[in-house]
C-alpha positions in Angstrom: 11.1 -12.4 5.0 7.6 -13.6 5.4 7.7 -12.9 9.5 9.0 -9.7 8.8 6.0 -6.6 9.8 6.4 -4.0 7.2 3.9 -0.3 7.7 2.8 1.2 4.3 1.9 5.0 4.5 -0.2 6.2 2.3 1.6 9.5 0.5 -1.2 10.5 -2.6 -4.2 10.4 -3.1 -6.4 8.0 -5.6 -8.1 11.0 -7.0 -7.1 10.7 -11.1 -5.5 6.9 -10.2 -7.0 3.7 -12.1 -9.8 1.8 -11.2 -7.3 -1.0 -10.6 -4.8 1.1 -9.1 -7.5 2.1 -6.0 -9.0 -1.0 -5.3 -5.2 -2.2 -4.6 -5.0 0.6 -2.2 -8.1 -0.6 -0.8 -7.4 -3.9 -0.7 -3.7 -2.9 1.2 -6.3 -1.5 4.2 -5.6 1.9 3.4 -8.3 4.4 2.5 -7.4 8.1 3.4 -4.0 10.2 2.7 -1.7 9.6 5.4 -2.9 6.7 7.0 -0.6 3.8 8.1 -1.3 0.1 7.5 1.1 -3.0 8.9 0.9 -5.9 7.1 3.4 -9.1 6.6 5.8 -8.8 4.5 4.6 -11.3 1.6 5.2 -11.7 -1.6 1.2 -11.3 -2.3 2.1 -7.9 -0.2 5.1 -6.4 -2.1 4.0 -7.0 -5.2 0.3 -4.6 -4.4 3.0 -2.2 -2.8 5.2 -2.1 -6.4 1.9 -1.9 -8.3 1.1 1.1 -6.5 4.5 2.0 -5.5 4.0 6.1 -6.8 1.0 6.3 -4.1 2.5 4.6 -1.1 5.3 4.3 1.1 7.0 1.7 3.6 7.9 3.9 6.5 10.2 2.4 9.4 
């Protein structure tokens, strides 16, 4: 799992999200509304993507 490339999509906007919540987004690379990001697919990486899981998206 950890050579496996996965792209996260940003699908909402951080407006009314937690502090915490956007500086997870920023720290995944991502800073506008529909803007895709490819990162590995590390624990350290899937667990920011489940913390934020209701802003972002893993698109194919």
């Amino acid at each position: 799992m950890s050579d496996k490339k996965i792209k996260i999509k940003q699908v909402k906007s951080t407006i009314g999200a937690s502090e915490s919540q956007i500086k997870v987004v920023r720290a995944l690379g991502l800073k506008k509304k529909d803007q895709v990001v490819e990162h590995l697919a590390s624990a350290t990486i899937m667990g920011m993507v489940n913390k934020v899981s209701h802003l972002v998206q893993i698109v194919d």
